[in-house]
N, C-alpha and C positions, 0 to 999 in steps of 0.2 A: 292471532291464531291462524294457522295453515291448513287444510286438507290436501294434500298432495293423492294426487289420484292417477290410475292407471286401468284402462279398461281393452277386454278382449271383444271382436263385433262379428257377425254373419257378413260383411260387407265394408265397404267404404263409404260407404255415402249416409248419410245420421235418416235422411228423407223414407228411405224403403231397408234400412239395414235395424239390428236388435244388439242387443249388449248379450253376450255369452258368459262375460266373467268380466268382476271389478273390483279393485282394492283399494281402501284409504287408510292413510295413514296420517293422523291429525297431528300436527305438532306444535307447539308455541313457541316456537324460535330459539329452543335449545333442544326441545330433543321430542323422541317419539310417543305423545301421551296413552293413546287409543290408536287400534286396526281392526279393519274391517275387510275381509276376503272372501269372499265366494262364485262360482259357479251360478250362472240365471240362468236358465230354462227361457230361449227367447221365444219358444211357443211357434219356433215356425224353421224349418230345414237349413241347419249348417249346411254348407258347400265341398265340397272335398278339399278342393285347394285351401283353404280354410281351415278345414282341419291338419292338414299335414304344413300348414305354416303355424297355427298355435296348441297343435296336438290336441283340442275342446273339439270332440266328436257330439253327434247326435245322440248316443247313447248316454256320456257324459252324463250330458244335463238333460237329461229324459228326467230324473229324481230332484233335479235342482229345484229351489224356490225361484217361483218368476219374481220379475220387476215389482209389483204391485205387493208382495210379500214382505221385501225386505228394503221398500220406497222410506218407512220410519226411520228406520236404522240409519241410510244415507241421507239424510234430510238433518238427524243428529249428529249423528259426527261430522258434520259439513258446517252446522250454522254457527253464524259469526266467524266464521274463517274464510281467507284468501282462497281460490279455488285454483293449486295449481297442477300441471303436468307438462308434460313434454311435447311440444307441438298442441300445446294446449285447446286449439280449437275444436280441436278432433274431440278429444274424452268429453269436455264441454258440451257439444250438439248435441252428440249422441244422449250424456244426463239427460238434459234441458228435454229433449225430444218424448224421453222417457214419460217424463213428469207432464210434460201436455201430455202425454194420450190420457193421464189419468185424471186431467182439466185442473192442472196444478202447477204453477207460473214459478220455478224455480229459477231463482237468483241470485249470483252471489260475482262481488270481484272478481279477477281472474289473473293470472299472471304464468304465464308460459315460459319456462325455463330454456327454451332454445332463444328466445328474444333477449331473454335477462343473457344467456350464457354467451352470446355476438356480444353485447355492449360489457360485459363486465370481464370477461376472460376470452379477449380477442385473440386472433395468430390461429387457432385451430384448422387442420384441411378439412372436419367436417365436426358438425354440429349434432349427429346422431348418437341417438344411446349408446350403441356400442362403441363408437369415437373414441367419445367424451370418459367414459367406464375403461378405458382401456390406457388412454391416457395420463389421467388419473390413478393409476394402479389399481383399480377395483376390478371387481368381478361380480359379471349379473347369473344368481343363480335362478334357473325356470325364465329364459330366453322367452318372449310375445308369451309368457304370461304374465296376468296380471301384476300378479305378488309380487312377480321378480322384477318385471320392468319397472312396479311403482318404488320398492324400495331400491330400486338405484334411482330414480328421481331424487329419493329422500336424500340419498348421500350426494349427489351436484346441486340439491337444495343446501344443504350443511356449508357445503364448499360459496357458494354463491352469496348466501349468508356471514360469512365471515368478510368476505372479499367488500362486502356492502354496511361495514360498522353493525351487525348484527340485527338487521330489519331491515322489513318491505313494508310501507305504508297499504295502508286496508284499501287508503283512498286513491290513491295513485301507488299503485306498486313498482314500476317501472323507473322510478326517481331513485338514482343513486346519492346515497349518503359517506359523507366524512370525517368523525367526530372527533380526530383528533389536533383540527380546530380550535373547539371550543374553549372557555378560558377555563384554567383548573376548578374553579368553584361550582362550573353549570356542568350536569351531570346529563346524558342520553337520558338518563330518568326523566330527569323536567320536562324536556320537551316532547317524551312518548306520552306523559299523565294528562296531558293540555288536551281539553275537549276540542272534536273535530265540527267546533259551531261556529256561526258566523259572530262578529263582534271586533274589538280592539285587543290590540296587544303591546306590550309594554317592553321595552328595554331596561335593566337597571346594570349601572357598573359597580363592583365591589363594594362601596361608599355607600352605596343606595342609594345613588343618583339618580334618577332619569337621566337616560340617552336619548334614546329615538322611541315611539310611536306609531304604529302606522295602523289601519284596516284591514280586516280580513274575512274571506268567505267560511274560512275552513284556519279556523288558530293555530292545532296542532299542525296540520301540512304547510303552513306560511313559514310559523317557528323553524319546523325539519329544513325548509329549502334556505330559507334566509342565512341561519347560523351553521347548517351542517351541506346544504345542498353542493353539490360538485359545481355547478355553473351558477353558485349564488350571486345575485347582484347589491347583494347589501355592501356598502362601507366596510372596507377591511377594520379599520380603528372597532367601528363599532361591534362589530363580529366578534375582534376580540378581544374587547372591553367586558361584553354582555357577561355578567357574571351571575344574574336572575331574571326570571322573567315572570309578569302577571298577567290579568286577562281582565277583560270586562265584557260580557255577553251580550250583543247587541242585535238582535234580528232586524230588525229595521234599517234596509236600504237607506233611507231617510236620515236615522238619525248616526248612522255610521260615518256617512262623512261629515255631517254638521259637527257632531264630538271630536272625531279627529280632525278637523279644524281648527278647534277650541282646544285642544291638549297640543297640538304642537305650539300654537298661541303661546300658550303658559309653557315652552319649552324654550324660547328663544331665545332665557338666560344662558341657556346652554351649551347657544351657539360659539362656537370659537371663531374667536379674530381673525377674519381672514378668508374664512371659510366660505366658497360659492357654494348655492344650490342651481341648479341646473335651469335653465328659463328666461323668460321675460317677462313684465308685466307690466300694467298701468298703472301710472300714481297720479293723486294730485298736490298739489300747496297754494298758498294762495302769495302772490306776488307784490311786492311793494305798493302797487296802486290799488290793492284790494283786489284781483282780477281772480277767481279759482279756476289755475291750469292744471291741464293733463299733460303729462307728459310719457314716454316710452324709456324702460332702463332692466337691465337685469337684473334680478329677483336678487341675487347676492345674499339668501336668506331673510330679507327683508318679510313683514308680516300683517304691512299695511297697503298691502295689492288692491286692486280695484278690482283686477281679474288679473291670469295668470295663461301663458302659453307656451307653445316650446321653442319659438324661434322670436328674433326680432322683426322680422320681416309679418310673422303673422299678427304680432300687438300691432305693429303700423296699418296694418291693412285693415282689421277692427275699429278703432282709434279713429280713423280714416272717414270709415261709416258709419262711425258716430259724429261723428262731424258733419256728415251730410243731414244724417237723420232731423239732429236737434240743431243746427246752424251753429255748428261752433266758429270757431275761428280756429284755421291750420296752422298760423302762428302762436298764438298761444296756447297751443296742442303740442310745439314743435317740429311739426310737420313741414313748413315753410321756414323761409329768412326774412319776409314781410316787408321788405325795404321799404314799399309804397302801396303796403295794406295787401294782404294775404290773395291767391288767385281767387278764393272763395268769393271773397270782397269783391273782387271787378267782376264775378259772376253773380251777384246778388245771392248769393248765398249768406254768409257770412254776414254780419250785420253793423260791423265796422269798429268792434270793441281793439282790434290793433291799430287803429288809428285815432281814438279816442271818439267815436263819433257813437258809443255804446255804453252806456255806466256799468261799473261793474254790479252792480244789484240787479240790472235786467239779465246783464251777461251769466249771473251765478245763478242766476233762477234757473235758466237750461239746466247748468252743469248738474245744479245736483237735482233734477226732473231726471236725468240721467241716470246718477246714482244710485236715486230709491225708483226710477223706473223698471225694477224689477220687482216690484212690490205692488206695483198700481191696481189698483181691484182687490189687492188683499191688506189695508189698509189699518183696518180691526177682521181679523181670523182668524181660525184655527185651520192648520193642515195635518190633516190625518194619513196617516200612511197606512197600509194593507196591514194586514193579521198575521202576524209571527208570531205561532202556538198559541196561547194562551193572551198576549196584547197587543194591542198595538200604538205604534211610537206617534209623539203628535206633535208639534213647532204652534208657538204660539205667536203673534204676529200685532202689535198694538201702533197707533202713529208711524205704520211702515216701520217700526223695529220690532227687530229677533227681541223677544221678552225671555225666551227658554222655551226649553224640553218637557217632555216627560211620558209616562205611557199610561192607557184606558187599559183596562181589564170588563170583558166583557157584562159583566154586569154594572158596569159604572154609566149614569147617564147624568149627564152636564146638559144645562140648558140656556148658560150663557157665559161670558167670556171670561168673568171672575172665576168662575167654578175651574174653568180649565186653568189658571194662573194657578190657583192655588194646588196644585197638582204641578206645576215645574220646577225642574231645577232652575232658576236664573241664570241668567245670562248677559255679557255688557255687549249689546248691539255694537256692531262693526261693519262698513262695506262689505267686507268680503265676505259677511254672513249673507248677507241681503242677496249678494252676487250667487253665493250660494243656492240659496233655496230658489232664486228665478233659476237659473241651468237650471238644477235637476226637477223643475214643473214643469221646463221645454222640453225635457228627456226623457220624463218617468211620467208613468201613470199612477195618481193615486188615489185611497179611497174615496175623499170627498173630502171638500175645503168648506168649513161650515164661517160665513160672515157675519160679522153685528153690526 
């Protein structure tokens, strides 16, 4: 929904200036539903030049209702709509200004039709009402007033609207859309009905496959950019494969990326042969003499990461210090050629498992102190995340393994670690779980990590 607005002022400035007269014209993206036009009484001395640029004298609006009379009216035909006009800042202040003096914090989107009109219908010598109205074969009747200047808004809204697959997002209005993209079965319907909440969202191709997966802040506005967005970066294939899509609501920071972890997990049948993803990361296996190496390679879609990064150069450099940390060996890391035991080794670092002078049972002991050293201290706990609406999300944590999910509802009180299990979804513990929830404990703050 839109209010496209147009206002007449005693001034320029929103700070010391009053509204004289203002029109709105509400629309829902096809046409004009509700108008509102009037004269306001700004309660303090029009200007001359003022008047003889929007012909609204002092006598005028001597009779007119002031601001605080007709504050309902514009307050209704405004909410839940996009707040646009032309040089939108301007009509903007002046509202907003209004509504404080009457200690009343009016808010709404906003989207400025000379911004949209530079990016969406470039080449113009000018970007002014009259330009625009002129070039376009139209014609503004009642020139700096209200009425007139707002319904020629309306019609380079209609025009702008077309030019933009027929929407402007509430959330970002400024994002150009292009839907004829999308694959014949997925409809602009589907992806305008998608709630604008945080959670996961779903790819499916005609079959009813799963594709792709990914996180998101805002569903609907992810869906618009991904599959319709002008500078989409999603996978061509997959863009136009997508022939549905679903959702699962997830407020919790926390459990948004643990899940979409765990769903692309379960997606990897999916992968095609051949197919990179983009990275590097760390692996390990354990080597003919029993030894558990680490080693550096790209991701290539692979799904038993240790940790993940963008370059090769930065797994080696991690990798590196972790070597330092826990005394690995940089041969059996990869890191060296070790002809005569690793440089680690001749700096006593290293403890001589590349030259045999190490068993591998002491040597694996580090490696996987490594491992689950992102767990250490939370051994047996629960981690609780923050309060999204009404719950919140919580990881359960037993012998250093992910046990599962699931979320409290404020009346729920648990008072030991069974209680909370049985409240999860399950889960098959995996490194890269592990790896998981240590990052985001070093990155986030959370409610509280309760131990047994």
């Amino acid at each position: 929904m839109y209010a496209i607005v147009d206002i007449e002022t005693t001034g320029g400035n929103f700070k010391n200036g009053r509204i004289t007269e203002i029109a709105v014209y509400r629309h829902d993206g096809h046409r004009v539903i509700d108008e509102f036009v009037s004269l306001v009484n700004p309660e303090c001395y029009i200007p001359e030049f003022i008047t003889q640029l929007t012909g609204i004298s002092n006598k005028m609006v001597a009779s007119a209702p002031t601001f605080p009379e007709i504050a309902r009216r514009i307050l209704d035909i405004t909410s839940d709509a996009v707040f646009v006009a032309h040089n939108a800042s301007f009509d903007y202040n002046f509202v907003r200004a209004e509504f404080d003096s009457l200690g009343y914090d009016f808010s709404r989107s906003v989207l400025c039709t000379v911004k949209m009109s530079r990016r969406l219908l470039p080449g113009h010598a000018s970007y002014s009402h009259g330009n625009l109205t002129n070039d376009f074969g139209n014609s503004i009747q009642g020139r700096h007033r209200a009425g007139g200047d707002a319904f020629a808004t309306v019609q380079l809204f209609d025009i702008l609207l077309r030019h933009n697959g027929g929407l402007f997002l509430m959330d970002d209005p400024y994002q150009e859309f292009v839907f004829d993209r999308l694959h014949p079965l997925l409809s602009p319907d589907t992806l305008i009905s998608l709630p604008p909440c945080a959670g996961l969202l779903y790819f499916y191709n005609q079959d009813g496959n799963l594709i792709h997966v990914g996180q998101a802040a805002n569903i609907r506005q992810q869906a618009m950019l991904m599959l319709a967005g002008k500078k989409s970066k999603l996978n061509a294939d997959i863009r136009s494969n997508t022939a549905d899509l679903s959702f699962q609501l997830l407020g919790s920071r926390l459990l948004l990326g643990l899940v979409e972890l765990i769903e692309k997990e379960a997606l990897k049948s999916f992968v095609k042969k051949g197919s990179k993803s983009k990275g590097w990361g760390i692996f390990s296996y354990h080597d003919q003499k029993g030894y558990l190496r680490l080693y550096c390679s790209a991701l290539n879609g692979r799904s038993d990461v240790l940790a993940s990064f963008p370059s090769a150069a930065a797994a080696r450099k991690v990798l590196t210090t972790w070597c330092q940390k826990y005394h690995l060996c940089q041969h059996l890391c990869g890191l060296s050629d070790g002809v005569a035991g690793c440089f680690q080794y001749q700096m006593r670092i290293c403890h001589g498992a590349c030259v045999g002078q190490e068993s591998a049972d002491d040597y694996n002991r580090r490696v996987n102190q490594l491992i689950s050293g992102l767990l250490v201290g939370l051994k047996n706990a629960v981690v609780i995340d923050h309060c999204v609406g009404q719950e919140r999300g919580f990881v359960v944590v037993e012998n250093c393994a992910v046990k599962g999910y699931g979320f409290l509802s404020d009346g729920d009180c648990i008072s030991d670690i069974e209680g909370f299990k049985a409240l999860i979804k399950p889960v098959e513990d995996a490194p890269y779980l592990r790896l998981y929830l240590m990052d985001y404990l070093a990155g986030h703050p959370v409610e509280r990590i309760i131990r047994f």
